[in-house]
N, C-alpha and C positions, 0 to 999 in steps of 0.2 A: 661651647657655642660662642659666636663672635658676634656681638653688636653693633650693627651702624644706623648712625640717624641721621636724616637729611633733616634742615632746618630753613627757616623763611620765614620772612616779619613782613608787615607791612601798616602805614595806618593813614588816617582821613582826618582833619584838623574839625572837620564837619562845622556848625554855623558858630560856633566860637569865636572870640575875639582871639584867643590865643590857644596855641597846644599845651595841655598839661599834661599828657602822658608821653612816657618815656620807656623805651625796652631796648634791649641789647641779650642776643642769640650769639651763641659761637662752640665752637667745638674745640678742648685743648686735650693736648697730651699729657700725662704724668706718668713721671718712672719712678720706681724703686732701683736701686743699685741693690745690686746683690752682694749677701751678707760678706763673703769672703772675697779678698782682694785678688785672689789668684782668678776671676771670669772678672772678663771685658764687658760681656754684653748685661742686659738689664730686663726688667719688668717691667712692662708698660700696661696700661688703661687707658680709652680715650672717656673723656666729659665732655658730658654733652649740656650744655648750662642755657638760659631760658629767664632774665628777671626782666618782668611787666611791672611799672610804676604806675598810677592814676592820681597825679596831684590835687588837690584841693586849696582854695586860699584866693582872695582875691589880689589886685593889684601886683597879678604875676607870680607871687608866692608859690603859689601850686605848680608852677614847671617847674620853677626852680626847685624845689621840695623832689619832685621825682627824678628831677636829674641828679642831683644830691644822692640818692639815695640809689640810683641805678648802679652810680659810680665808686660809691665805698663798698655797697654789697660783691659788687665786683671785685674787686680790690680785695677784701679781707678774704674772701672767698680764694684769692689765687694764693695769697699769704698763708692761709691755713693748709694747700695742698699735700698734706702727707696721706702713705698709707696707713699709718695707724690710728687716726684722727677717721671716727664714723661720720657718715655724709648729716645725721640729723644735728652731732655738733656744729660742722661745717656750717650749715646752712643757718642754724642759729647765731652763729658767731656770726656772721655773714651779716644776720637780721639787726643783731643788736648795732655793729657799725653803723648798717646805715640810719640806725633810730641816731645814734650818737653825733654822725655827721649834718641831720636835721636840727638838731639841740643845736649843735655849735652855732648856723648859720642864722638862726633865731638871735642867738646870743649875741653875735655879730651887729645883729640889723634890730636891735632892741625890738622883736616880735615875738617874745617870748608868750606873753597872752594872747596871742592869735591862735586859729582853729587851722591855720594851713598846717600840712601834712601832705602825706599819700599812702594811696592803696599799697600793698606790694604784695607779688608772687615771684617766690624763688624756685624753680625748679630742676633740677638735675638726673639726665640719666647716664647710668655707665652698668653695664656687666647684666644684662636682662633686666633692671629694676628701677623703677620713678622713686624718688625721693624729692621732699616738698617742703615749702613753710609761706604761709600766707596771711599776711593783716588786712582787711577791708574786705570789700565786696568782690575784689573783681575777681572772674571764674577761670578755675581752669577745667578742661572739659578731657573725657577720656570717648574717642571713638573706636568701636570695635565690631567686628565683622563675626557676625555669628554663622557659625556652620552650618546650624540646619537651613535656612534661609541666603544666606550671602550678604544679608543687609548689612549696612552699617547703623547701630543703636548708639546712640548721646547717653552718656551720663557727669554728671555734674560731682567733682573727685575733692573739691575743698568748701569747705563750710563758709557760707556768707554770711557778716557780719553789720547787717543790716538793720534797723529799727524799719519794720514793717505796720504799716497801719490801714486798717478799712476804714474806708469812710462810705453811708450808707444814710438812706435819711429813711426817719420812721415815724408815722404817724403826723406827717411834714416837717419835725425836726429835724436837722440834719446834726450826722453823728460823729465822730472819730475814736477809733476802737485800735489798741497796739495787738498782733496778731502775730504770728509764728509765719517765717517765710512758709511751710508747708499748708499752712491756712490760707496764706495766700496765695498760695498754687491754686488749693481747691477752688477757694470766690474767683479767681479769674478768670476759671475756665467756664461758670456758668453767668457773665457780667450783664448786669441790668442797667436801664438809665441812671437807678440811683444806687446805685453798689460796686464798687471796685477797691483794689488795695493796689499800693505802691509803698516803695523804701521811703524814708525820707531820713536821711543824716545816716552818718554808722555812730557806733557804739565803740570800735575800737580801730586806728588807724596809726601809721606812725607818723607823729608829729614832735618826735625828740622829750616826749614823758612818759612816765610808764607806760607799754603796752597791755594795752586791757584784756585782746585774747587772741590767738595767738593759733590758727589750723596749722600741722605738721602730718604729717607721715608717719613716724614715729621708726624705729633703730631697723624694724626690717625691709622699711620699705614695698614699692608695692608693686608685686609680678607684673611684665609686661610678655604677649604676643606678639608672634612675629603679624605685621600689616598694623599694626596699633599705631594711635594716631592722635597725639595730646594738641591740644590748645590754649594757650593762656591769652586773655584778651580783656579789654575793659570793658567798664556797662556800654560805650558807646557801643559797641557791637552790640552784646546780649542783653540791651535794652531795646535792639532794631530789629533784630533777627533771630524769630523762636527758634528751637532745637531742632523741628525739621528743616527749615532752613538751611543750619549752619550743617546739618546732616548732609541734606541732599547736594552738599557745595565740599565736602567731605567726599562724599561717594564720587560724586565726577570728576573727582584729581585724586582720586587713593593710587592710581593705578602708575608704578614704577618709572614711565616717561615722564609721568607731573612733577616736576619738584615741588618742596614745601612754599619754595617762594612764589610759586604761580598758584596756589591754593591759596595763601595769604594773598594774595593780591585779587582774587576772585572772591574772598573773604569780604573784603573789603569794598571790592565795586559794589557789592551786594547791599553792603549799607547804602552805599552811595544813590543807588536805584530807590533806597525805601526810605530815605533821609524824612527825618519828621523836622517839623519847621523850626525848633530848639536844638537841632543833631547835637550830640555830644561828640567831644570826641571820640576816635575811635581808632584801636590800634589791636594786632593781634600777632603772636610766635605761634608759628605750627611746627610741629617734631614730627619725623612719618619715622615710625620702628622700623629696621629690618632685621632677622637674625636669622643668622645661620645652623 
């Protein structure tokens, strides 16, 4: 079976002073030469590559942090191209340059004790399967068209790495409690005047020192359908736009004439329409599966 994937990015600087986020989508070829000298012709595979940055850092740090880092992930990632190299090394070699390339530029600009950094999602598809590596929060999402039905259902495919907290008041105290993002699913859904939860900071980001933790894929990767339909995007998005949302925006450009980049961009207006008075940035890569 043969895999191709359309690809489309698009993003909103939203009420920021500046854009921190950074991504770059593209699709390349890799050959193997075949083992004996006597055939001309080759083995080929396309990649299908996908890295969303979300800087952090004041006084500009955080773009430059995500540019930094779009751009060696990229880079080591083309340098490690062989076929005997498995995509979860790849992608980690990939992850650790761009940790290395944030170190350096700290190093450079004596900001070693700063908190700037960024999120990152690497992600790659080739030959039916997603392969991944993700530090921070920001999500990448898996839509999928279920048969009995025809819908399209969200689900949420890399671990956030988020300090989640309720704050709630009790007995007229007011509280704050550190919570599990799935706790915080729960209290959101039923929000009172004096009870809600939100992220606040991550726990693990790359900012050029160890990395604390670390979502992958892991060596086999993770089966794709054909109409499948990945998203990688920062909070500015999936801080604006719940999963029906991004679903129903999904569903009305799945269909073969939509490119990904007109979905990303309808992505996008969509924040634009529901912009909250702090907008964060906002930036997203859509991948539409197709296989044969």
């Amino acid at each position: 079976m043969a895999t191709t994937v359309d690809i489309g990015g698009n993003s909103y600087q939203g009420a920021r002073a500046r854009q921190e986020d950074c991504f770059m989508a593209y699709r390349l070829t890799e050959t193997k030469p075949k083992a004996s000298a006597r055939y001309t012709t080759s083995n080929e595979r396309q990649v299908n590559l996908g890295i969303l940055c979300d800087g952090m850092g004041g006084e500009g740090n955080g773009s430059i942090c995500s540019r930094q880092a779009v751009q060696a992930f990229a880079e080591a990632f083309a340098e490690t191209g062989s076929f005997d190299t498995a995509w979860y090394q790849r992608l980690r070699m990939a992850l650790y340059a761009a940790n290395a390339a944030i170190l350096e530029y700290k190093i450079n600009t004596n900001t070693e004790n700063t908190n700037s950094g960024t999120t990152l999602i690497g992600a790659v598809i080739s030959e039916e399967k997603l392969h991944y590596v993700s530090v921070g929060d920001s999500p990448m999402y898996l839509f999928r068209k279920q048969r009995n039905t025809g819908e399209y259902t969200a689900s949420r495919i890399n671990a956030s790495h988020s300090h989640w907290f309720h704050y709630f008041t009790e007995n007229g105290v007011k509280y704050k409690k550190e919570v599990s993002k799935d706790e915080a699913d729960t209290i959101n859904q039923h929000p009172s005047a004096d009870s809600y939860c939100k992220p606040v900071g991550l726990y693990s980001a790359v900012c050029g020192s160890a990395i604390g933790y670390m979502d992958a894929s892991g060596e086999s990767g993770i089966d794709l359908l054909d109409g499948d339909i990945i998203m990688l995007c920062s909070d500015g998005v999936s801080g604006t736009l719940d999963e029906s949302d991004m679903t129903n925006i999904i569903r009305n450009y799945s269909a073969p004439h939509h490119p990904a980049k007109e979905a990303a961009y309808q992505m996008i207006q969509a924040v634009k329409a529901n912009a909250q008075a702090r907008q964060d940035n906002a930036s997203c890569i859509i991948l539409k599966v197709h296989i044969d």
